[in-house]
N, CA, C and O atoms as CSV, one atom per row, in Angstrom:
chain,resi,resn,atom,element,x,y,z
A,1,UNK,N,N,-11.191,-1.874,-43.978
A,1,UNK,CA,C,-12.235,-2.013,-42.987
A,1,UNK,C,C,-11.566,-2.024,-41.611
A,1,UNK,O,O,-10.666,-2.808,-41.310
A,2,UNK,N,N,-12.082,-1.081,-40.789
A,2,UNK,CA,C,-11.302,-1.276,-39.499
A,2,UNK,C,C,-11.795,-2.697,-38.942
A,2,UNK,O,O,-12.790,-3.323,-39.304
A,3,UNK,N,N,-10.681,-3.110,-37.797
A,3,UNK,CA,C,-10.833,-4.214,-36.959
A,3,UNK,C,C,-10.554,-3.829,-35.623
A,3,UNK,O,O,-9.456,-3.383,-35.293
A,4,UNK,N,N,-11.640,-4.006,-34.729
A,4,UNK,CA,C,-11.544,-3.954,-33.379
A,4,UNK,C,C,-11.710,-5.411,-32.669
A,4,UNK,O,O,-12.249,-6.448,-33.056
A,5,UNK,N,N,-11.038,-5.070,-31.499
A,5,UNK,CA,C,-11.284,-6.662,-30.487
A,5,UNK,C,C,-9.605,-6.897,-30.862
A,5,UNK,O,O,-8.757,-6.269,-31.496
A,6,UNK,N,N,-9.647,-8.030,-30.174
A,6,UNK,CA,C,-8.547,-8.893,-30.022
A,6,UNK,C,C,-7.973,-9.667,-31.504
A,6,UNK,O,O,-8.687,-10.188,-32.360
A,7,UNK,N,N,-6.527,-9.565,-31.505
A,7,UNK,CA,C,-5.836,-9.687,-32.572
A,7,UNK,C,C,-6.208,-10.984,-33.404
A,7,UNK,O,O,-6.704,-11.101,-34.525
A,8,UNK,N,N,-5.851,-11.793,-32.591
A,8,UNK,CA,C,-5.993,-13.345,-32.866
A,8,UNK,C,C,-7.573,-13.577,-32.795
A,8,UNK,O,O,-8.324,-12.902,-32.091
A,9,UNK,N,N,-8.037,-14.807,-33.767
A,9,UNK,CA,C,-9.515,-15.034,-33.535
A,9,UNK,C,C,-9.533,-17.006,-33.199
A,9,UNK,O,O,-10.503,-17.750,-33.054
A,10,UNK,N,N,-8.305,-17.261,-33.180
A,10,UNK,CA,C,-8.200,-18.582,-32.666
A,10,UNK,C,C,-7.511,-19.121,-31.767
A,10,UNK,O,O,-6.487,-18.453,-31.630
A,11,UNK,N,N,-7.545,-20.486,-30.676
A,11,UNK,CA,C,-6.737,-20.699,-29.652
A,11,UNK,C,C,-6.785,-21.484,-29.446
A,11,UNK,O,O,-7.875,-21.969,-29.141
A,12,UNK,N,N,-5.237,-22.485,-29.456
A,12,UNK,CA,C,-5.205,-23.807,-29.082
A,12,UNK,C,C,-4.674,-23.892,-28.186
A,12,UNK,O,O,-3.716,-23.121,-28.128
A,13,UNK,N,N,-4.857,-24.681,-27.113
A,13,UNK,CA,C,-4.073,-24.938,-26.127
A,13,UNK,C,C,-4.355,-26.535,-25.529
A,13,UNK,O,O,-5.372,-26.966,-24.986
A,14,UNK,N,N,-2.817,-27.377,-25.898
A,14,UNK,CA,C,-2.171,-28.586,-26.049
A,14,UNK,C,C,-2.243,-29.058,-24.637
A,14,UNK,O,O,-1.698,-30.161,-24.641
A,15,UNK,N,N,-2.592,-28.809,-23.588
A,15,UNK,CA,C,-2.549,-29.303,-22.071
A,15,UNK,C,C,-1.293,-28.787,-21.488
A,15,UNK,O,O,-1.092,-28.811,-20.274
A,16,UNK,N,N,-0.485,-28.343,-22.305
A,16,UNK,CA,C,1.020,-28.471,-21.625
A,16,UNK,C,C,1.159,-26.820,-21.991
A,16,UNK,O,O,0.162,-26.099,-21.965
A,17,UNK,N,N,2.300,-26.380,-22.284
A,17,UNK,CA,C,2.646,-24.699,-21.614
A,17,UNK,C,C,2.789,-24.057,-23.152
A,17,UNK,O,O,3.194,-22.901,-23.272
A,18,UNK,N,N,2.461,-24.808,-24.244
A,18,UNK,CA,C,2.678,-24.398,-25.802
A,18,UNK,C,C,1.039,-23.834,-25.821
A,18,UNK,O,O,0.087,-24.597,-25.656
A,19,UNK,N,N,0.923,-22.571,-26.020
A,19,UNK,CA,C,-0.857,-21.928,-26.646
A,19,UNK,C,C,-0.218,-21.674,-27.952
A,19,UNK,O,O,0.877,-21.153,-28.165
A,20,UNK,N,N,-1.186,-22.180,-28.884
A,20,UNK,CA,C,-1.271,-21.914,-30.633
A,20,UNK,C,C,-2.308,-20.438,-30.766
A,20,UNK,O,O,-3.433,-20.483,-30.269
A,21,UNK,N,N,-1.799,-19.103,-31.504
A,21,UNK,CA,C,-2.950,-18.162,-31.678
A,21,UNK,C,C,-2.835,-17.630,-32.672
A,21,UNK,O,O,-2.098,-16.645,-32.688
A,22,UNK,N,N,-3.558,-18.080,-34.010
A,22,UNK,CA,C,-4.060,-17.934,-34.999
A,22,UNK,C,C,-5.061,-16.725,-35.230
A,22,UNK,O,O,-5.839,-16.287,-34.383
A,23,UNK,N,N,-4.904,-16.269,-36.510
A,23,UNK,CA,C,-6.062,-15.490,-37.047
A,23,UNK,C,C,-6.827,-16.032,-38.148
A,23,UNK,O,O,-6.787,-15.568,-39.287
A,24,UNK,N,N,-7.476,-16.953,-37.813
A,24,UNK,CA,C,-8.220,-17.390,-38.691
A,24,UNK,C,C,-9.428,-17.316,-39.554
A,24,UNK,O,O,-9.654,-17.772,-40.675
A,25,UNK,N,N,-10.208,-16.551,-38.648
A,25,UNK,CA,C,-11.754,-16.248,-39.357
A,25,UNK,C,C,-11.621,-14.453,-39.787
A,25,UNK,O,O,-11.260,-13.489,-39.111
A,26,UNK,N,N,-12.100,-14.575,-41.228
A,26,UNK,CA,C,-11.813,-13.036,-41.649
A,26,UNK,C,C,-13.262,-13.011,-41.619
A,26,UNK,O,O,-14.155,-13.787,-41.280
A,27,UNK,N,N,-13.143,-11.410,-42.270
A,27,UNK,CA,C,-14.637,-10.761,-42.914
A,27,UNK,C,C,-13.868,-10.139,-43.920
A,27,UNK,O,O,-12.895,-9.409,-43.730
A,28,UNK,N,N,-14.591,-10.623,-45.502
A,28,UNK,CA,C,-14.379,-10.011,-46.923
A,28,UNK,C,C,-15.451,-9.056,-47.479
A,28,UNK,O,O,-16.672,-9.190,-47.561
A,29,UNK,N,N,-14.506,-7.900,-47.890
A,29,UNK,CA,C,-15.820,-7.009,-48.308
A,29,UNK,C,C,-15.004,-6.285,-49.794
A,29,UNK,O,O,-13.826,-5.930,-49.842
A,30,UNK,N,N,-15.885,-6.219,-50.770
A,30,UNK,CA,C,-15.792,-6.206,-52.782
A,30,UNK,C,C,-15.370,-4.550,-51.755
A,30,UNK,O,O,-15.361,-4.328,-50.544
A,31,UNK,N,N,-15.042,-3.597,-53.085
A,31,UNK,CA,C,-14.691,-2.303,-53.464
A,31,UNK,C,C,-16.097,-1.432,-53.126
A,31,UNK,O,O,-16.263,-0.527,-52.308
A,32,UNK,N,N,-16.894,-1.956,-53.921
A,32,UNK,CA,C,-18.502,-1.628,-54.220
A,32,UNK,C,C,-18.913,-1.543,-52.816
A,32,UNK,O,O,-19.042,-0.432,-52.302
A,33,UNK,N,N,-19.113,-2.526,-52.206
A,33,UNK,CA,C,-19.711,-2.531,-50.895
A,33,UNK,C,C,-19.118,-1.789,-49.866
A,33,UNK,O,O,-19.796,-1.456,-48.893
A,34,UNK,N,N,-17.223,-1.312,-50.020
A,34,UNK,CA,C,-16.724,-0.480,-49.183
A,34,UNK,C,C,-17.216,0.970,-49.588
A,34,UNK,O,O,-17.084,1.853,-48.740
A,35,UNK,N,N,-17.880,1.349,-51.054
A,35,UNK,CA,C,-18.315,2.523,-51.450
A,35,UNK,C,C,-19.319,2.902,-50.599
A,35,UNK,O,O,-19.225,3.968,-49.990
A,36,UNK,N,N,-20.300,2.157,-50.464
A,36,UNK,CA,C,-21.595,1.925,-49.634
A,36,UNK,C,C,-21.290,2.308,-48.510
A,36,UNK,O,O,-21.483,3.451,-48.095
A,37,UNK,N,N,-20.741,1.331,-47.843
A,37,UNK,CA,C,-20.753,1.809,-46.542
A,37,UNK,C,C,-19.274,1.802,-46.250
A,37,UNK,O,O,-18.604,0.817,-45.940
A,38,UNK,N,N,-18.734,3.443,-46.442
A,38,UNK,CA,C,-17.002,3.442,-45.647
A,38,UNK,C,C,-17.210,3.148,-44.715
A,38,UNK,O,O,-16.114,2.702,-44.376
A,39,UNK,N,N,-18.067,2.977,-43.612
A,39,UNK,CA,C,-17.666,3.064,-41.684
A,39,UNK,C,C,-17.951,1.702,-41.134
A,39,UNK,O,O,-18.597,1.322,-40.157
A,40,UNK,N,N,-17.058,0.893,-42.354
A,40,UNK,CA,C,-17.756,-0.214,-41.328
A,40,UNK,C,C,-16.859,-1.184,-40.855
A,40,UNK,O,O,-15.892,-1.494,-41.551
A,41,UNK,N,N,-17.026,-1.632,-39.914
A,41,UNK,CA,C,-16.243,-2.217,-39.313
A,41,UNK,C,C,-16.163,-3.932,-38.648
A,41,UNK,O,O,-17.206,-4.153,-38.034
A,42,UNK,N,N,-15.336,-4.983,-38.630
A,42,UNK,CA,C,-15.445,-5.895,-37.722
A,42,UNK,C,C,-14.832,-5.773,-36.271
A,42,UNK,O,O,-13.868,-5.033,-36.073
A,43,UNK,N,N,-15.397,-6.497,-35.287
A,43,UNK,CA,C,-15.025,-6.660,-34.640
A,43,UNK,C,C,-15.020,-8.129,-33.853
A,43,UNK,O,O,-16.083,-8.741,-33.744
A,44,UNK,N,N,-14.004,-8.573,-33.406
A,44,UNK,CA,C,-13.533,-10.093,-32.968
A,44,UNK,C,C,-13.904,-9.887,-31.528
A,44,UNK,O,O,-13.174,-9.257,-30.763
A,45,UNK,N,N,-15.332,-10.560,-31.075
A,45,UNK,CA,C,-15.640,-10.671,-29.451
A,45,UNK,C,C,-14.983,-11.853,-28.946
A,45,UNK,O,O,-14.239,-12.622,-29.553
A,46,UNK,N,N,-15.396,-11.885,-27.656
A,46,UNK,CA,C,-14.734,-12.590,-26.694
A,46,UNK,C,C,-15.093,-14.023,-26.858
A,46,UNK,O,O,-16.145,-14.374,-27.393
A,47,UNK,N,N,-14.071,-14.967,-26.319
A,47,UNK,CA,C,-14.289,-16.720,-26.848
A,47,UNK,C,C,-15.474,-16.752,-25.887
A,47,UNK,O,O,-15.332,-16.027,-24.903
A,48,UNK,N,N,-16.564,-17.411,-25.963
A,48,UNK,CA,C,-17.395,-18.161,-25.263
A,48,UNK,C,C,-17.717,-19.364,-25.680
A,48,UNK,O,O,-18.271,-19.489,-26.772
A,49,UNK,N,N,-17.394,-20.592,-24.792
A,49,UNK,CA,C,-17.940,-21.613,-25.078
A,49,UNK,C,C,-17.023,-22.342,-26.499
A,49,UNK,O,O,-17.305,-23.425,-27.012
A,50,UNK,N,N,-15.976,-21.490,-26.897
A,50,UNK,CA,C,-15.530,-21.921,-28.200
A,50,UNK,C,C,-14.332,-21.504,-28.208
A,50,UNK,O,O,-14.092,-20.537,-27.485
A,51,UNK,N,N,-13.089,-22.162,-29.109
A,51,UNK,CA,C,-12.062,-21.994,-29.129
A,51,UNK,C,C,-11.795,-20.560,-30.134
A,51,UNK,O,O,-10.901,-19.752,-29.881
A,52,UNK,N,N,-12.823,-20.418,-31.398
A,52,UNK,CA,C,-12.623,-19.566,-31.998
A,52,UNK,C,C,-13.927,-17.854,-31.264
A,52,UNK,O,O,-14.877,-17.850,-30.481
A,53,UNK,N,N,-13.270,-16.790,-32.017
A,53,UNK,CA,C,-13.892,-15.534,-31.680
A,53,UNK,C,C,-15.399,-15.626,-32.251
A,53,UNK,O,O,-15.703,-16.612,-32.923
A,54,UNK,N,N,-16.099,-14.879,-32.061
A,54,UNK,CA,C,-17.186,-14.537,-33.223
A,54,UNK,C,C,-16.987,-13.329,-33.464
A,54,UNK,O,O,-16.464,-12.364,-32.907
A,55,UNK,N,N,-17.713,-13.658,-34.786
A,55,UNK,CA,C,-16.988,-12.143,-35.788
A,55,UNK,C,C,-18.702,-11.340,-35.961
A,55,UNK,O,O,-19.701,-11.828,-36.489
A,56,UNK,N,N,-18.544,-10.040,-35.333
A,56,UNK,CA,C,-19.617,-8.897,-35.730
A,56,UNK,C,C,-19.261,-8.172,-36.525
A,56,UNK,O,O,-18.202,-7.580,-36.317
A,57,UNK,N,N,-19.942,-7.950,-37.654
A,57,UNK,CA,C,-19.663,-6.836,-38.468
A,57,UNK,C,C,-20.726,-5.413,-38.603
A,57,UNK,O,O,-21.945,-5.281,-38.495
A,58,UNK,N,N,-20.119,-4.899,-38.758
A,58,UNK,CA,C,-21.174,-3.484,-38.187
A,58,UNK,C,C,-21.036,-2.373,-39.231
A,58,UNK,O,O,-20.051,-1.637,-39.285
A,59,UNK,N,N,-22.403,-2.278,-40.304
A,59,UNK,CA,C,-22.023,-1.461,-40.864
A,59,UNK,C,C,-23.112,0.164,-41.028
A,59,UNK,O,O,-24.327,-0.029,-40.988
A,60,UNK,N,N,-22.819,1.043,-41.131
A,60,UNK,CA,C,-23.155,2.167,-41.073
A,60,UNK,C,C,-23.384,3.111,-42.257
A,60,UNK,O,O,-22.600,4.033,-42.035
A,61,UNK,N,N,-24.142,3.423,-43.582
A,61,UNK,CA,C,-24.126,3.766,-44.803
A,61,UNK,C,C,-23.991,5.591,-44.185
A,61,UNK,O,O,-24.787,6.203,-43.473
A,62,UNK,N,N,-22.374,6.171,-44.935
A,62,UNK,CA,C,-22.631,7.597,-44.637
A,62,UNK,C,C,-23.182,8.214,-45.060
A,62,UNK,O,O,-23.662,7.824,-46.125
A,63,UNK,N,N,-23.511,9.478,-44.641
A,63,UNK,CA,C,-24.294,10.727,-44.867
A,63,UNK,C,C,-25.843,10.101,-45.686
A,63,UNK,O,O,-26.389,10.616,-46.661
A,64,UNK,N,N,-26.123,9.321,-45.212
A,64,UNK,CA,C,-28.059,8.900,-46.151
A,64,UNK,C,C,-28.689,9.293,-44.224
A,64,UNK,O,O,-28.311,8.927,-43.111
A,65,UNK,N,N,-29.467,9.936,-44.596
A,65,UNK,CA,C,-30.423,10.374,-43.819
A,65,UNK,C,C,-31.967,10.204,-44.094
A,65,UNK,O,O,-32.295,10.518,-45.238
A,66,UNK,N,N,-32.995,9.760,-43.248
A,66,UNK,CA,C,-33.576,9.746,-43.789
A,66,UNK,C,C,-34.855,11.022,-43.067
A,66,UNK,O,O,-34.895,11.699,-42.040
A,67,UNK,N,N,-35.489,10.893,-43.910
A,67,UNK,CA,C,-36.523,12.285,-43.902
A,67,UNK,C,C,-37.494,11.999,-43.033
A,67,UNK,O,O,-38.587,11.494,-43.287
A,68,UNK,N,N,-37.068,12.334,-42.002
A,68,UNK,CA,C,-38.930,12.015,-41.244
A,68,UNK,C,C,-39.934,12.283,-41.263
A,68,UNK,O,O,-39.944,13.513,-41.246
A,69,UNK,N,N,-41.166,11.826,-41.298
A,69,UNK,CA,C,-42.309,12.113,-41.543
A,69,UNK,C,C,-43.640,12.000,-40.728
A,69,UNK,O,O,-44.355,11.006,-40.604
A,70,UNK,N,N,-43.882,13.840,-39.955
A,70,UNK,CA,C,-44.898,13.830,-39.254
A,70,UNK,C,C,-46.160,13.320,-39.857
A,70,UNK,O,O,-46.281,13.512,-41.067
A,71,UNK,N,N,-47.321,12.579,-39.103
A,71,UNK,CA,C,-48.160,12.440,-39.443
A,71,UNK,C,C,-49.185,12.459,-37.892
A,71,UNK,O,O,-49.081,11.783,-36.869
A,72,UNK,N,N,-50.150,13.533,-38.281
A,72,UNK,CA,C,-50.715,13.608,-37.535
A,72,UNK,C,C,-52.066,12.898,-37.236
A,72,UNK,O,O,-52.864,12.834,-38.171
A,73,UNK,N,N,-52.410,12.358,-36.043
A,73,UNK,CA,C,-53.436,11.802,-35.862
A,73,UNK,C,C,-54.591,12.404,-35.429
A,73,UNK,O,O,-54.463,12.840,-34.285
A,74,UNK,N,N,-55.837,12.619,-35.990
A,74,UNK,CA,C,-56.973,13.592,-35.815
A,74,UNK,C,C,-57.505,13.586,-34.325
A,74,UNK,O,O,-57.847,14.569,-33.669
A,75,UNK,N,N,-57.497,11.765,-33.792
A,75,UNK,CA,C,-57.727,11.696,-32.473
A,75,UNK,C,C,-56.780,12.286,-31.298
A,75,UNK,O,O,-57.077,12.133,-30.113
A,76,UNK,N,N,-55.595,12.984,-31.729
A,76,UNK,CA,C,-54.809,13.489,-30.535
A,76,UNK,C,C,-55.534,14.580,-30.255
A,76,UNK,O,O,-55.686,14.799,-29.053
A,77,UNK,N,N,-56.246,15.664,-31.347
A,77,UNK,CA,C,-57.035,17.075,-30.985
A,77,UNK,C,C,-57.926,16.616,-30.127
A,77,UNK,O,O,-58.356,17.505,-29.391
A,78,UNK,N,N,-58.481,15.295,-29.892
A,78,UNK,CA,C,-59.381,15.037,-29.279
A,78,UNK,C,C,-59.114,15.173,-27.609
A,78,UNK,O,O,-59.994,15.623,-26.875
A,79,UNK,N,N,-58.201,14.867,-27.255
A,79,UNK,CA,C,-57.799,14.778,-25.728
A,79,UNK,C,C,-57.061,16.176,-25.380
A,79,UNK,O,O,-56.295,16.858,-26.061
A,80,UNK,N,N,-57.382,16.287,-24.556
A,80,UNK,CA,C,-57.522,18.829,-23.797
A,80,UNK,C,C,-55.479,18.533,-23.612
A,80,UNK,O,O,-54.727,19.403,-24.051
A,81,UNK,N,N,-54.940,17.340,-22.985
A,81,UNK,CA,C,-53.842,17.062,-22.902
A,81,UNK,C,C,-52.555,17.189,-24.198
A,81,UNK,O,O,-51.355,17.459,-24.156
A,82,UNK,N,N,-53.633,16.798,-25.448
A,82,UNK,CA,C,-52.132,16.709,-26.522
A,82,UNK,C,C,-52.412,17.955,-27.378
A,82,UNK,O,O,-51.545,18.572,-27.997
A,83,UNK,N,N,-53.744,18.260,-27.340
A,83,UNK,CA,C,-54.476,19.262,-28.621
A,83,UNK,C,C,-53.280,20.507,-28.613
A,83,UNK,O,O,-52.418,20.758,-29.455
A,84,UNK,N,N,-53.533,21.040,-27.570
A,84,UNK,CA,C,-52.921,22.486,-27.645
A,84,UNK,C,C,-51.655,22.488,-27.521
A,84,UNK,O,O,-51.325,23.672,-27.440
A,85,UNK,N,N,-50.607,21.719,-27.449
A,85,UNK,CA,C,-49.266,21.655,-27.692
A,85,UNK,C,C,-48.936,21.261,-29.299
A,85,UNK,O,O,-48.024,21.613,-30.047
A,86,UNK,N,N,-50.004,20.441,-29.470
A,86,UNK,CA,C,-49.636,19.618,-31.441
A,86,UNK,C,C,-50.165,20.764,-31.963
A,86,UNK,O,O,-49.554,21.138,-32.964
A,87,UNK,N,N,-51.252,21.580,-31.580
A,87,UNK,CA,C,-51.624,22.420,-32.607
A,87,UNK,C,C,-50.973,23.662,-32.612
A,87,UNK,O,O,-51.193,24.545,-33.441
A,88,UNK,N,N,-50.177,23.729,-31.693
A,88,UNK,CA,C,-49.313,25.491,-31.380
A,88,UNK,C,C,-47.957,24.775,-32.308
A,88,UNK,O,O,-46.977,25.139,-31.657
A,89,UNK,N,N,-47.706,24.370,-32.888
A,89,UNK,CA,C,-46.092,23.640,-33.530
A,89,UNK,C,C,-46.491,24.107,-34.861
A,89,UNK,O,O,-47.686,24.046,-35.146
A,90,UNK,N,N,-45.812,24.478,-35.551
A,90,UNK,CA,C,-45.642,24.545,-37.447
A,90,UNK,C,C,-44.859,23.583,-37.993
A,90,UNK,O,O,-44.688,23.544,-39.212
């Protein structure tokens, strides 16, 4: 699974000139679920308010597309504005 953001997802810092930077918080993903979706990815955002990162995970299922489906509404023929553009289309 790729990882974007910043290396470390933890940070201590003792008052004095020693910073502790840990990687502590993962994201686990089975075999199965990497089948599903190859493109997916975490990423470690920025500290706010907290010593540790928050973790987004972002996933993307390839090549499933889905089929769109016109459906036309009888009241658009009704208005001189939509009629003759929806009805000139195949």
């Amino acid at each position: 699974m790729l990882t974007l953001g910043q290396k470390f997802t933890w940070i201590c810092v003792n008052g004095g000139a020693v910073e502790i930077h840990e990687r502590l918080d993962r994201a686990v993903m089975n075999v199965k679920c990497q089948e599903v979706y190859p493109n997916s990815m975490v990423s470690h955002c920025a500290r706010v308010g907290s010593d540790h990162c928050s973790i987004l995970i972002g996933s993307m299922p390839c090549g499933q597309k889905r089929k769109r489906v016109f459906i036309f509404e009888s009241f658009w023929a009704e208005d001189a504005q939509c009629g003759v553009p929806c009805l000139g289309r195949r």
